[in-house]
Backbone bond lengths (Angstrom), bond angles and torsions (degrees), N, CA, C in turn:
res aa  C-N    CA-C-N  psi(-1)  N-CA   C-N-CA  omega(-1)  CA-C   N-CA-C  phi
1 X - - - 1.455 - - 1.530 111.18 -
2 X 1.560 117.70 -47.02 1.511 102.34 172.49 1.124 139.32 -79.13
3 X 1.689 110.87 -18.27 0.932 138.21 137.69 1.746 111.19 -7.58
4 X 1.321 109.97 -99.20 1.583 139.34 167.16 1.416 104.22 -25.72
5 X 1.749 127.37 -63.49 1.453 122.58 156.89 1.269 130.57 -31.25
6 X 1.402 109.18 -80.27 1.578 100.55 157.26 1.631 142.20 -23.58
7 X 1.681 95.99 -66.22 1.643 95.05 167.43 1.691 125.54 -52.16
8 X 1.343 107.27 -50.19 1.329 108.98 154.56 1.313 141.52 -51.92
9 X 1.329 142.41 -16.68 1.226 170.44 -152.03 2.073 104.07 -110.49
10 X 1.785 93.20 -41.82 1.413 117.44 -163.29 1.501 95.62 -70.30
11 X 1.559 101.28 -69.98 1.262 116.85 -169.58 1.566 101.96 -57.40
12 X 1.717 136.24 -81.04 1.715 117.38 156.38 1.365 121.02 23.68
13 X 1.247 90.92 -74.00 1.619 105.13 -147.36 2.189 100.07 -77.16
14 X 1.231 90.85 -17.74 1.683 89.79 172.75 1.414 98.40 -109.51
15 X 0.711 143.60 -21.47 1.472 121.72 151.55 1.370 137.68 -66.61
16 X 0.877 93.49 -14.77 1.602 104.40 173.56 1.696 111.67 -93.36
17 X 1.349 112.38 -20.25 1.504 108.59 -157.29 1.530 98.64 -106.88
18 X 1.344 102.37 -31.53 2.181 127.31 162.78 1.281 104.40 -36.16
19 X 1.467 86.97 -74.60 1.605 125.73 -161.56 1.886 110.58 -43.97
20 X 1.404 95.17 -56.64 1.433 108.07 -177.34 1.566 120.00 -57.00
21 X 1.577 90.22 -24.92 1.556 94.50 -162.24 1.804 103.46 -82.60
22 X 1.511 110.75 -40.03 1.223 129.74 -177.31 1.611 92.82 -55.30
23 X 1.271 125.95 -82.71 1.274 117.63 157.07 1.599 134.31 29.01
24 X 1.598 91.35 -108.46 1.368 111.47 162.63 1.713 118.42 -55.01
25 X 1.156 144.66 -45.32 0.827 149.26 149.27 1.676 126.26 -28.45
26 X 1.446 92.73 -72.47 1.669 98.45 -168.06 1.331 97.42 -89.94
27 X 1.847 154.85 -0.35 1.134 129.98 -172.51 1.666 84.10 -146.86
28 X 1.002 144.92 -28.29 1.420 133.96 -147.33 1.520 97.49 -100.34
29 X 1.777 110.61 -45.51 1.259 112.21 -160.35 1.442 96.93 -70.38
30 X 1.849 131.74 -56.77 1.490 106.65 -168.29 1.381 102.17 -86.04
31 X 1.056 149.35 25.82 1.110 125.99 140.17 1.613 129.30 -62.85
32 X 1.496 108.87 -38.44 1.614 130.84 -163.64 1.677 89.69 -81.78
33 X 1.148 105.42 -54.40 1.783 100.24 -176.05 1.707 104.20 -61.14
34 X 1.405 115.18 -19.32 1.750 88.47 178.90 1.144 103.40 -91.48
35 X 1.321 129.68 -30.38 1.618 120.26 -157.89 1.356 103.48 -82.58
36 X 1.898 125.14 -43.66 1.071 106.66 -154.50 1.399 114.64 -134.25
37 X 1.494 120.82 140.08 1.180 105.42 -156.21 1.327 99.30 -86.03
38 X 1.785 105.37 -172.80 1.840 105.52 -174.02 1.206 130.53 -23.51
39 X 1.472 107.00 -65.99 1.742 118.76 -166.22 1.434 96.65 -68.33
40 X 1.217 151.88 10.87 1.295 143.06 173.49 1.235 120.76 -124.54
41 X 1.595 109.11 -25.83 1.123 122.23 -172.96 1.610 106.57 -81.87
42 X 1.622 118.91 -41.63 1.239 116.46 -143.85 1.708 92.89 -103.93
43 X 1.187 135.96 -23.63 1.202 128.62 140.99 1.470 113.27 -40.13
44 X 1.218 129.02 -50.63 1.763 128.78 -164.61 1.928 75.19 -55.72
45 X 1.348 113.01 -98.25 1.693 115.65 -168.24 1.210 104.60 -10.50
46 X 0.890 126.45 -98.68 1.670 148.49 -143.90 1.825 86.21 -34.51
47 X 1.661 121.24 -48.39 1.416 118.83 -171.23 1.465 114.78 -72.74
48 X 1.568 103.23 -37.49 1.708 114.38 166.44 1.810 95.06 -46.38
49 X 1.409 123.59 -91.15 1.068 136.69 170.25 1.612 125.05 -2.35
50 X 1.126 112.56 -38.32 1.715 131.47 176.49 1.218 110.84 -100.58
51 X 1.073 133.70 12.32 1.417 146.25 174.43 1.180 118.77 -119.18
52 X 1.492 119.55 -49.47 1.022 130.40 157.84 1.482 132.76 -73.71
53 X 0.968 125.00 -38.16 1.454 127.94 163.57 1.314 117.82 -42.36
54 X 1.292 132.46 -47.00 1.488 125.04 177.05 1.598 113.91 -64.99
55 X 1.166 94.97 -13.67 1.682 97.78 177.28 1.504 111.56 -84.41
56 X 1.153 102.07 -31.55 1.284 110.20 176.80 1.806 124.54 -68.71
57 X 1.331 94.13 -41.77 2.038 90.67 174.34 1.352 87.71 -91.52
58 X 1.186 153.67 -21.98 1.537 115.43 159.85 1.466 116.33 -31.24
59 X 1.467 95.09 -58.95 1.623 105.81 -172.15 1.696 125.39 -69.13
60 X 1.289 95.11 -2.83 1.682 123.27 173.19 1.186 108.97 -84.35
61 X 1.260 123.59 -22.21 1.724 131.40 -148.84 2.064 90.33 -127.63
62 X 1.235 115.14 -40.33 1.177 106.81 178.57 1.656 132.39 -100.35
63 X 1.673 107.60 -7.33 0.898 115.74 174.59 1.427 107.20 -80.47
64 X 1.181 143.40 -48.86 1.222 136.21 -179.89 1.846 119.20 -66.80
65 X 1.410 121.36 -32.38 1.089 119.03 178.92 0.893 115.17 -86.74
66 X 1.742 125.17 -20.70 1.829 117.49 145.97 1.269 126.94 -52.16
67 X 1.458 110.18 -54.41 1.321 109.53 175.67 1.754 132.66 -52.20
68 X 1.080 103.17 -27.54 1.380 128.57 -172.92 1.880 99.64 -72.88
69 X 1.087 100.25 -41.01 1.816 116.02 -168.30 1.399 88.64 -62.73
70 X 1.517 97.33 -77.52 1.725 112.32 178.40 1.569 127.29 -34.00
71 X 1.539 105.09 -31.53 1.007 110.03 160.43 1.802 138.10 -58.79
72 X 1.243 76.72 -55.51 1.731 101.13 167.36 1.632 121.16 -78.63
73 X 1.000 96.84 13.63 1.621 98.81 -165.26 1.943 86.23 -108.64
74 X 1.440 82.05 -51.64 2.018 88.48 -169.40 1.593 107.51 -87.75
75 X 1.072 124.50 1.61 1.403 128.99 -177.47 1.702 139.30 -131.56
76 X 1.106 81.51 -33.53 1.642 105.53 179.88 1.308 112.76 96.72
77 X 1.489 117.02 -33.95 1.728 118.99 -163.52 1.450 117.60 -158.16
78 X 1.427 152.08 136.60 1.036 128.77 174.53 1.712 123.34 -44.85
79 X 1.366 82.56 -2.18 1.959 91.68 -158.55 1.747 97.45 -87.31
80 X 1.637 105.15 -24.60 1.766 104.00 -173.32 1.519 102.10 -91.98
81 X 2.356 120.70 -7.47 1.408 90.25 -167.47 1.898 114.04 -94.60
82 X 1.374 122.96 -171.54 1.188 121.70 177.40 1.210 138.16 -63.77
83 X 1.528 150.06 169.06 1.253 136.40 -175.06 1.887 102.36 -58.74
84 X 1.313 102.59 -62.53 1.286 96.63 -170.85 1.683 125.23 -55.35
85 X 1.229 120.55 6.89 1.845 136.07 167.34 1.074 84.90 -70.96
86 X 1.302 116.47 -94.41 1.550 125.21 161.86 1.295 135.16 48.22
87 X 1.532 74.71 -100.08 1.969 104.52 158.47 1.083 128.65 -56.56
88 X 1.741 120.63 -57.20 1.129 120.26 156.07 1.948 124.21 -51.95
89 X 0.891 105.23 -46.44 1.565 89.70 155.03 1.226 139.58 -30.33
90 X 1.524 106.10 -66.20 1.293 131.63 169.63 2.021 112.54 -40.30
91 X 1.267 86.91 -57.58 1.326 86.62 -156.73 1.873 94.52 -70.64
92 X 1.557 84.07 -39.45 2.113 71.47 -176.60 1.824 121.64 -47.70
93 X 1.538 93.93 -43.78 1.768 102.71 165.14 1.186 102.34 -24.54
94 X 1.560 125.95 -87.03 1.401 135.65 -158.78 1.680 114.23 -53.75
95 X 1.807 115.06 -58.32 1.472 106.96 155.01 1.156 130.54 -40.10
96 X 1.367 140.27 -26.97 1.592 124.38 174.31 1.383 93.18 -88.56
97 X 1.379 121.54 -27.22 2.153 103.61 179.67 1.515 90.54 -71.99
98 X 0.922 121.95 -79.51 1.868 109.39 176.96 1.355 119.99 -9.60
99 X 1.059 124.12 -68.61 1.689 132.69 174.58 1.460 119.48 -64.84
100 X 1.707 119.39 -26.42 1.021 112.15 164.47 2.033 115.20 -82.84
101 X 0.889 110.18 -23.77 1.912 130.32 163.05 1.457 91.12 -47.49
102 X 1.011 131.29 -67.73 1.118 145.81 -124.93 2.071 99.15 -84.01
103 X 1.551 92.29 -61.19 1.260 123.22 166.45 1.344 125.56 -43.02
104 X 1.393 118.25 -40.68 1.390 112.67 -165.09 1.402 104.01 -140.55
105 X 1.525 116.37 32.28 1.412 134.91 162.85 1.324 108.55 -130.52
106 X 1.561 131.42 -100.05 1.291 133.81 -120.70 1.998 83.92 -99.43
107 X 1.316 116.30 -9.58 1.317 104.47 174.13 1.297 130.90 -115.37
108 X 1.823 94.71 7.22 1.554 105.66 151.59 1.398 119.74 -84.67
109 X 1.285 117.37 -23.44 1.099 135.59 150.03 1.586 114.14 -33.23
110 X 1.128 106.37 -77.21 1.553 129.31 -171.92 1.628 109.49 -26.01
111 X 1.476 85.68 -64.71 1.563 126.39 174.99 2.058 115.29 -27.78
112 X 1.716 75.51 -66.42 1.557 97.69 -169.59 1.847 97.61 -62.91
113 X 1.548 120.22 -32.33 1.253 115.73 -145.40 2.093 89.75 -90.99
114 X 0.992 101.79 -35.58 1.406 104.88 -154.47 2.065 86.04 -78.10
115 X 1.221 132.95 -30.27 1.496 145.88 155.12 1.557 111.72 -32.91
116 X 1.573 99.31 -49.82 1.463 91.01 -170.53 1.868 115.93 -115.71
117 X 1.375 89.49 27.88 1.550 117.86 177.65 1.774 109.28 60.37
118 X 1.163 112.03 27.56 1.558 130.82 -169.62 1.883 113.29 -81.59
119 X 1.332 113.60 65.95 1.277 134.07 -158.42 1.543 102.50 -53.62
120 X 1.457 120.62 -62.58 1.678 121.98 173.06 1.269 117.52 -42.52
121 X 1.661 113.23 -61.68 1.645 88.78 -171.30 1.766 97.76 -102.50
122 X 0.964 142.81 64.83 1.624 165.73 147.50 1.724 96.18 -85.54
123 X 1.712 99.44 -67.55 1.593 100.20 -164.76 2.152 99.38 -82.04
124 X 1.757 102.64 -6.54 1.472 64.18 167.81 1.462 127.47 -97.08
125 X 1.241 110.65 13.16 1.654 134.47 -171.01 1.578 95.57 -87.10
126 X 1.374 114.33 -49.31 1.361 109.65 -159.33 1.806 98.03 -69.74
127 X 1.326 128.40 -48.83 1.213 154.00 169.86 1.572 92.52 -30.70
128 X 1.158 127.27 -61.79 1.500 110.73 172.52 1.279 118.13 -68.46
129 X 1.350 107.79 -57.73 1.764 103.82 179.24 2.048 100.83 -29.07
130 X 1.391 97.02 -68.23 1.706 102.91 -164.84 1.982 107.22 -41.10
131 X 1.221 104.54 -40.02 1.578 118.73 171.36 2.014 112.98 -52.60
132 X 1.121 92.84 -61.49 1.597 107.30 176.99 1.806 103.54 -54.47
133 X 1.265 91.50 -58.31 1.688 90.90 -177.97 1.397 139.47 -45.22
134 X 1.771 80.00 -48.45 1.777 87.56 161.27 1.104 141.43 -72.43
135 X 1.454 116.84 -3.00 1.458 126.34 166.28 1.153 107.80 -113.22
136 X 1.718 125.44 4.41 1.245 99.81 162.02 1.586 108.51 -93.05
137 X 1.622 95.00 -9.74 1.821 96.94 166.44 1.556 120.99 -48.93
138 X 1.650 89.36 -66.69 1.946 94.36 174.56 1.094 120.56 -24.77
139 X 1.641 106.29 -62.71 1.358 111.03 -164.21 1.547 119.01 -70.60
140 X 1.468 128.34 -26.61 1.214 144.42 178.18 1.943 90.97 -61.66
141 X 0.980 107.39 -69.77 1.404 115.16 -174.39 1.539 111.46 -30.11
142 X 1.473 101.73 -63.76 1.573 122.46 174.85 1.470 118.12 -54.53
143 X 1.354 123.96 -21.99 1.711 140.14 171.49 1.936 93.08 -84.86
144 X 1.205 122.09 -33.93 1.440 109.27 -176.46 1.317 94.06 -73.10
145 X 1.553 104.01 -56.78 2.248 94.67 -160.31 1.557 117.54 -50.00
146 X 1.778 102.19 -26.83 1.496 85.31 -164.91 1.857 83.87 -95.95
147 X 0.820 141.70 -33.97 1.314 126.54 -173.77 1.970 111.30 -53.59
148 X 1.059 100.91 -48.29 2.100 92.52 160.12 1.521 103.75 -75.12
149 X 0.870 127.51 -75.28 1.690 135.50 -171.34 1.366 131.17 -49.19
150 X 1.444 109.35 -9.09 1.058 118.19 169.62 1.560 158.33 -44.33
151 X 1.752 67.38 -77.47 1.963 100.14 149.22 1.383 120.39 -34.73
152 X 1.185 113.34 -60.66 1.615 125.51 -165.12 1.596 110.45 -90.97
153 X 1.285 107.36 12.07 1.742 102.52 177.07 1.442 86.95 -87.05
């Protein structure tokens, strides 16, 4: 049974945190950059951003302490699981430093800029966030393929 929680909880929590990013990224971002200019646009983020973010260190906070269970549940040790744990490990490490980069720089930034109606460096905050994102897209992506695809290589 906890087992089943966990895995479920695992899988959730990267779909939701994947999911969002693909999202915002591949349909939200050029849409928002064509229709609307700064002062409309960079308020829209910053609120996307505060909505989404708490979803996100959930998924910061639960993806690893599922995985870790799951780990130990099917293995005994990081030392008994497969290359591709591994990897996915690895790469999740770097996605939560990404998201925490992300978090407590260019979108406090964001924050502060779009507050004090500060349009230049607003869009140059967001301009990184959008940079960060997309490689934390890749890499999210690349934690899905080998997490199904794995097994069977």
């Amino acid at each position: 049974m906890l087992y089943s929680l966990a895995l479920a909880l695992h899988a959730a929590s990267a779909v939701v945190w994947v999911g969002g990013m693909f999202f915002a990224y591949v349909i939200l971002r050029p849409v928002a950059a064509e229709r609307l200019q700064p002062p409309l646009r960079l308020p829209l983020w910053s609120g996307v951003f505060a909505r989404f973010f708490p979803w996100v260190w959930a998924a910061v906070v639960l993806l690893p302490v599922s995985g870790y269970f799951l780990i130990f549940q099917l293995w005994g040790s990081m030392g008994g699981a497969p290359l591709r744990v591994h990897l996915m490990n690895g790469l999740a490490t770097v996605m939560i430093a990404l998201f925490a980069w992300v978090f407590f720089g260019p979108y406090r930034r964001l924050r502060r800029a779009v507050a004090a109606e500060n349009w230049p460096d607003g869009g140059a905050a967001l301009a990184t966030i959008r940079r960060l994102v997309g490689l934390n897209l890749l890499l999210g992506l690349s934690v899905v393929a080998i997490a199904v695809g794995g097994r069977y290589a």
